[in-house]
C-alpha positions in Angstrom: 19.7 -17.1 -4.9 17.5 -19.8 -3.7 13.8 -19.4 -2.8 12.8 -18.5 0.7 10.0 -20.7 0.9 11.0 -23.7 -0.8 14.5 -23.9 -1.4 14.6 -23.8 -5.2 17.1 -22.2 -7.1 15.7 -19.4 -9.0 16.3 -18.7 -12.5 13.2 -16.6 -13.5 13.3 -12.2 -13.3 9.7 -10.8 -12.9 10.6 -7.1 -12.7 14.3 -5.3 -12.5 13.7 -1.6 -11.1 17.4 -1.0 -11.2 18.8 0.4 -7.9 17.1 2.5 -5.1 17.8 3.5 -1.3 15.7 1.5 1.3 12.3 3.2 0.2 11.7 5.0 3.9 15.6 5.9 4.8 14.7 9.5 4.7 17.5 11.6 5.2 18.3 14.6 7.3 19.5 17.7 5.9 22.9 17.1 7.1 22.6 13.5 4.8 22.2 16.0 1.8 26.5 16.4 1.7 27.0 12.9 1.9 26.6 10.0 -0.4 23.7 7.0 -0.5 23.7 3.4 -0.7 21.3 1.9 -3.5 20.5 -1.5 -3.7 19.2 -3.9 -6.7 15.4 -4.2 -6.5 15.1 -6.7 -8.6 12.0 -9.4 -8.7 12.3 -13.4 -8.9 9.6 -16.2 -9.2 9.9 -19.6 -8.0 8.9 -21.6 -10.5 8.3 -24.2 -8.1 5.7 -22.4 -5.0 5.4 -19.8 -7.0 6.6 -17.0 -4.5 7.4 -13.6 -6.1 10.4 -12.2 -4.0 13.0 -9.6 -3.8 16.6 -10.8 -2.4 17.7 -9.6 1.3 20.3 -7.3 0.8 19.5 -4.8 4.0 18.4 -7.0 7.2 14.7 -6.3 8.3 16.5 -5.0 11.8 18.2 -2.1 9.8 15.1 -1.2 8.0 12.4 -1.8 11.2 14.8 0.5 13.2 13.9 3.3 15.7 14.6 5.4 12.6 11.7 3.5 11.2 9.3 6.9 9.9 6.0 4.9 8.6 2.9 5.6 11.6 -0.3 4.1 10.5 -2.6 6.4 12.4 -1.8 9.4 9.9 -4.1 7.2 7.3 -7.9 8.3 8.4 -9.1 5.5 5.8 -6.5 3.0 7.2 -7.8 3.7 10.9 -11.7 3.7 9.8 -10.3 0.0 8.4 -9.1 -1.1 11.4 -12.0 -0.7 13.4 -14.4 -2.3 11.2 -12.5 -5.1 11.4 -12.4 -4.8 15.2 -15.8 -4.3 15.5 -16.8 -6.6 13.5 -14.8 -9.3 14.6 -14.4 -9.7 17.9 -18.2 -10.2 19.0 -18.1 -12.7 16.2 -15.7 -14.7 17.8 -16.9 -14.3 21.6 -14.0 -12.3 22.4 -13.8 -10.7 26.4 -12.1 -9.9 29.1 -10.8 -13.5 29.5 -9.2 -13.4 26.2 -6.3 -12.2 23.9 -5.7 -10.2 21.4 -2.3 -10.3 19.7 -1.5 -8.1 16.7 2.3 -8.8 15.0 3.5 -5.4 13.5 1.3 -3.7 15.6 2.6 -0.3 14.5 1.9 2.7 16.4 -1.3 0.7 18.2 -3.2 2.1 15.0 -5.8 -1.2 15.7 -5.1 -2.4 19.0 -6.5 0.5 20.4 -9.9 -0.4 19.4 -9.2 -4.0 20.6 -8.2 -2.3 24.2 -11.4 0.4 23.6 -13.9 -3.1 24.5 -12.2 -4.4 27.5 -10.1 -7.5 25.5 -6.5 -7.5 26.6 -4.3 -6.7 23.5 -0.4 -7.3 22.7 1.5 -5.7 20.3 4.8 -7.0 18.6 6.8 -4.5 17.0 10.3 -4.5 16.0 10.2 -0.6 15.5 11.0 1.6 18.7 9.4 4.6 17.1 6.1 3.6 16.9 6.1 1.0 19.7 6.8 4.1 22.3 3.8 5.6 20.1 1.7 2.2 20.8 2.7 2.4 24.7 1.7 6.0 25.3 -2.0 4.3 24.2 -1.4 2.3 27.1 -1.0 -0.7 24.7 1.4 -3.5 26.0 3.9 -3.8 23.3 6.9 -6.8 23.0 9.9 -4.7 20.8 11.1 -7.6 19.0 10.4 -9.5 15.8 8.2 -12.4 15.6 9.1 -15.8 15.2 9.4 -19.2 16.7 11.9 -18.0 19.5 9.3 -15.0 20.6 6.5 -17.3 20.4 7.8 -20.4 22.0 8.8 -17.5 25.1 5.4 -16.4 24.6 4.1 -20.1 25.9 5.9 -20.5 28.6 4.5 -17.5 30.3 1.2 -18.9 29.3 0.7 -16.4 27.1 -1.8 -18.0 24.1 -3.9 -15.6 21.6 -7.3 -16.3 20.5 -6.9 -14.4 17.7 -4.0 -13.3 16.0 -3.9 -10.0 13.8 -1.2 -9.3 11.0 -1.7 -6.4 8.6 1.2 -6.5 5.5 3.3 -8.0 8.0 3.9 -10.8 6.2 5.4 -9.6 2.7 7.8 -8.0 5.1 9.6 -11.6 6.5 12.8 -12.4 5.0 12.0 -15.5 6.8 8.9 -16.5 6.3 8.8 -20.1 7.4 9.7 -19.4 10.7 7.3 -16.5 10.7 4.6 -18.7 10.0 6.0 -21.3 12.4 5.8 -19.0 14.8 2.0 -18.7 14.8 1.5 -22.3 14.7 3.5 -22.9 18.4 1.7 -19.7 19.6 -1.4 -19.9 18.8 -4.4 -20.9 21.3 -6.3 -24.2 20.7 -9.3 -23.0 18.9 -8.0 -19.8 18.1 -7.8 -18.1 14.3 -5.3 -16.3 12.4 -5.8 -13.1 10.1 -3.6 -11.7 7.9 -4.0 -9.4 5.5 -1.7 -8.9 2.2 -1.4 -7.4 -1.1 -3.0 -9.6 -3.6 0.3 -10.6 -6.4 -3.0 -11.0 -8.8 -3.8 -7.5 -8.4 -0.6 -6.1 -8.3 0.3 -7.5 -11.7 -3.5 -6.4 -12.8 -2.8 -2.8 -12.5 1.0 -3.1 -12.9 0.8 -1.7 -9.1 4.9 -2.3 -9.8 5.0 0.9 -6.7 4.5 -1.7 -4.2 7.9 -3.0 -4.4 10.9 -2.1 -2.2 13.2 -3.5 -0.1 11.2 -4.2 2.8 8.6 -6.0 1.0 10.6 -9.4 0.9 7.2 -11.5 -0.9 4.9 -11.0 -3.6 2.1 -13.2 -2.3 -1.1 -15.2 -3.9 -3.1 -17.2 -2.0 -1.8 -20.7 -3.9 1.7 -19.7 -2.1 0.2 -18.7 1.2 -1.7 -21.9 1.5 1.6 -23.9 1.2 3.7 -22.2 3.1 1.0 -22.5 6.1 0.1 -25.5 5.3 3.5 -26.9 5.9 3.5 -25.6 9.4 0.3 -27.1 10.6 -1.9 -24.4 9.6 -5.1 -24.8 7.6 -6.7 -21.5 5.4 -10.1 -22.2 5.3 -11.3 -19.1 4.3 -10.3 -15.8 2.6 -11.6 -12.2 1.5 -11.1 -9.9 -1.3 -10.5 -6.4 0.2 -9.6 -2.8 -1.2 -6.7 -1.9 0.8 -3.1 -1.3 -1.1 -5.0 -1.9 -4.9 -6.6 -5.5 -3.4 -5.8 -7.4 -0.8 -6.4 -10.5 0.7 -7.4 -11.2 4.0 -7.0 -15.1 5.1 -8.6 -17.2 8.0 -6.7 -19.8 9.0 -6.7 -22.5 12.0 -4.9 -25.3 13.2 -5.6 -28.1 10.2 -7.1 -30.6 13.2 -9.6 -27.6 14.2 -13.2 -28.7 12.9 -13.9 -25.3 12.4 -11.3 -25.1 9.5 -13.7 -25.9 6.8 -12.7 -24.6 3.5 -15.2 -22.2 2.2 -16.8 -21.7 -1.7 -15.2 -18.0 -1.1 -11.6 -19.6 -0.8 -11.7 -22.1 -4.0 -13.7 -19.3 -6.1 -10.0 -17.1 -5.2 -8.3 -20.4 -6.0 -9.9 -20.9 -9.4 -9.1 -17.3 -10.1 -5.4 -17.9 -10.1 -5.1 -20.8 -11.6 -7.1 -19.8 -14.4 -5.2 -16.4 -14.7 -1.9 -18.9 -14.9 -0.5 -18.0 -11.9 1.2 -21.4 -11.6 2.8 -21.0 -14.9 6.0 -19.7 -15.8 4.4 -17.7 -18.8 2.2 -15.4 -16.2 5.7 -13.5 -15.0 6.5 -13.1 -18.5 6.0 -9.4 -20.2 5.3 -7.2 -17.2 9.0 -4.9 -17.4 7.6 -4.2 -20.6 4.1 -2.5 -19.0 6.3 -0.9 -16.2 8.7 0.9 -18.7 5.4 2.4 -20.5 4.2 3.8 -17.0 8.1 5.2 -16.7 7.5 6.8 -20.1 4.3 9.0 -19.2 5.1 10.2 -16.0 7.8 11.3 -17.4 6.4 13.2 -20.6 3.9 14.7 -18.1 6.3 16.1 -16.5 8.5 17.3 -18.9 5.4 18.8 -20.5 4.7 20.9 -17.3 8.0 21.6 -16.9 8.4 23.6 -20.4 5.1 25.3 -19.7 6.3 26.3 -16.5 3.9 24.8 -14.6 4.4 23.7 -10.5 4.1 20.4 -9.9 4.0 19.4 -5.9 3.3 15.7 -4.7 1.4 14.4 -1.4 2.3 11.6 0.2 5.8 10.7 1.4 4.7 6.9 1.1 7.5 4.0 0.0 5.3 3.6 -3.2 5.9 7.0 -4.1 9.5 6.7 -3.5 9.9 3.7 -6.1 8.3 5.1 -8.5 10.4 8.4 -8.2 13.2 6.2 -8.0 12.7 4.2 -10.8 11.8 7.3 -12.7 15.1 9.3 -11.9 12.8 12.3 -10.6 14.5 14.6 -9.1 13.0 18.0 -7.3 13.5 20.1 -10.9 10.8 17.6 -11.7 8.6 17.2 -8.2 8.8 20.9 -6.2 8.4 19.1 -2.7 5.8 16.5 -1.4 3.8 17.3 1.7 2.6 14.6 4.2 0.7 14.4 7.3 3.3 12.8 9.3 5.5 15.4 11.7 7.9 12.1 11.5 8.7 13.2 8.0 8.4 16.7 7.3 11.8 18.3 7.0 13.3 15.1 6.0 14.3 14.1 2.0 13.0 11.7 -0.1 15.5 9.3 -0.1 17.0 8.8 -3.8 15.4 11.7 -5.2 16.5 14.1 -2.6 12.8 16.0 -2.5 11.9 17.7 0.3 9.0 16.7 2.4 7.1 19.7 3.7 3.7 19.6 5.7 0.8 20.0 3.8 0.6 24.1 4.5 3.3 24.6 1.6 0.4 23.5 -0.7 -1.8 26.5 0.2 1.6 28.7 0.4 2.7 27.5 -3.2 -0.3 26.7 -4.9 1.1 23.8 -7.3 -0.9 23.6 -10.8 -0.7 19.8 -10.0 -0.3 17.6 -7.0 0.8 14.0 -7.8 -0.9 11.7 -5.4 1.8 9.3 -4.4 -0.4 6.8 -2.3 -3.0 6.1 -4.4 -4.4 3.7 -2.4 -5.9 6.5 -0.7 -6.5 9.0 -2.9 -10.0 9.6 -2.3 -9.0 10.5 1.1 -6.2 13.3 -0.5 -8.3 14.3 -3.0 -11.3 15.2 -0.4 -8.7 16.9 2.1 -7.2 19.3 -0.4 -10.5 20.1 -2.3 -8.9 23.9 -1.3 -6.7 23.4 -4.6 -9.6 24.0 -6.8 -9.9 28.2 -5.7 -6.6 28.3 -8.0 -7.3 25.7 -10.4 -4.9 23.3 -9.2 -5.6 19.6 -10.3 -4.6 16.1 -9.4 -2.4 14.1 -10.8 -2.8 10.1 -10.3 0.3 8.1 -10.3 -2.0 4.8 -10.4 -3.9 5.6 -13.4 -1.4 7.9 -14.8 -4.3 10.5 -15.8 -5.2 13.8 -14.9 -7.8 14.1 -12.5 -10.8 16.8 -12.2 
């Protein structure tokens, strides 16, 4: 396996999970008689650009299908981010009626509606039929396709330039990231900026956030990597910001590398210095972290073993991909995990995939009363913990997969 951005062999393992099913092929209950396919989910570094990534074996066009479950606008903390961001943004950069918008993985038009909301024509690329038809309905033009330097040089020839490009963990998701990234260079008005946000690899091997990984996420990305792999396209990040989302993120600003607005900020070589002083361009970084992810196996499992014998329900929330590695990698199985409830109608009455749990809407919570909940997106578990407060009338408690603790 060579690297996707730069070419190089790879020699060095990060993190072996084993084998999973694509973390959001749910299955029907007629799937229940029939068997799976699991994959390797295994982790390399280039020791080279430095780019953490998982090997292809199931193409982005089976996983982004109109099967494809995952709606962003179920997430009341994801929408409140996206309109910040709009709302912020947009009178910063002049935006009006005269320009565009363009988000790539635009989802279910989760952000784009806010775009739309101030009179700025917005476009939405989205491989996935399911929530494009969602994003239409919003009265949101959406392209069904995947991005890349074909869509984008199509894209200028109907004169078609964005001012301001959007992409929200779209780009872990590229097996092909250079013509990704190429893409937004040819596309990309003169003058215009590029945002895109990203799970911080820093971060994730922080909190040994070792959940984040599946199938579709093709890159583990720091911001050393990113600016290489847009630098060699013509692109210039200039600036970047430490966010919250998914356990930290990154959010980079870049431009065309002639703009004279791309002017590298003290923000960007403060994030820089962070790296390299954490040795993220040494081999010796990627060294040791199976060894954290086999002690987080070991307590979630001797919590729930430990329920189990004192007969104790334990439920989940969340039907998120996270949770489904980390019940993968786990082997829990629905002796283990009741059910998990989740907000999105897409799911309910579907099965985990790989641990076969069934996903129920969030009413079987009240119906079952669970002694514990685990909350499977932690990301936003302020947000679960404050919509089923209700659990407290029968004592029920929380269960945090992030920290691996009992919460009050």
């Amino acid at each position: 396996m060579n690297c996707r951005l730069c070419n190089t062999e790879l020699n060095q393992v990060f993190l072996d999970l084993g084998a999973a099913p694509p973390s959001n092929s749910f299955l029907h209950p007629a799937d229940l008689a029939g068997p799976e396919v699991f994959y390797p989910l295994k982790l390399h570094v280039c020791n080279e650009c430095w780019l953490v990534q998982v090997e292809e074996f199931k193409r982005s066009s089976e996983i982004f299908s109109s099967e494809y479950v995952y709606f962003s606008s179920y997430s009341s903390t994801w929408l409140a981010h996206a309109k910040s961001y709009v709302e912020r943004t947009t009178p910063r950069l002049g935006l009006d009626a005269r320009s565009l918008v363009m988000e790539i993985a635009s989802n279910d038009g989760y952000l784009l509606q806010y775009v739309r909301e101030k009179g700025i024509p917005a476009l939405g690329v989205e491989p996935s039929g399911s929530t494009a038809k969602v994003a239409r309905a919003k009265g949101i033009e959406t392209i069904e396709d995947f991005f890349g330097a074909r869509l984008a040089a199509s894209l200028v020839e109907q004169g078609r330039r964005p001012d301001l490009i959007v992409g929200n963990n779209v780009l872990a998701h590229v097996p092909d990231i250079n013509d990704f990234v190429s893409g937004l260079g040819i596309v990309l008005a003169p003058g215009g900026l590029v945002n895109m946000e990203f799970p911080h690899l820093y971060r994730l091997v922080q909190a040994c956030q070792f959940d984040t990984v599946y199938h579709e996420h093709f890159s583990y990305l720091s911001l050393t990597t990113v600016r290489r792999l847009f630098a060699q396209h013509g692109l210039c990040v200039f600036d970047v910001e430490e966010l919250p989302t998914h356990g930290g993120s990154l959010r980079i600003h870049a431009r065309r590398k002639e703009d004279p607005l791309a002017k590298h900020t003290a923000e960007l070589e403060r994030v820089l210095q962070v790296e390299t002083a954490a040795g993220m361009t040494a081999p010796d970084y990627y060294q040791g972290f199976q060894d954290r992810v086999e002690a987080v196996k070991a307590r979630l499992l001797g919590f729930l073993s430990e329920q189990r014998l004192a007969g104790k329900l334990v439920a989940g929330y969340g039907a998120a991909a996270k949770g489904n590695t980390l019940l993968n990698f786990c082997g829990v199985r629905p002796g283990q995990v009741a059910f998990v409830c989740d907000a999105s109608p897409h799911k309910q009455g579907l099965f985990m995939p790989g641990s076969r749990i069934p996903v129920l809407p969030e009413s079987a919570i009240r119906q079952h009363r669970p002694d514990f909940v685990l909350i499977l997106p932690w990301n936003i578990k302020s947000e679960i913990m404050a919509q089923l407060s209700y659990m407290r009338e029968w004592g029920g408690r929380f269960f945090s997969t992030d920290t691996m603790t009992i919460e009050p």
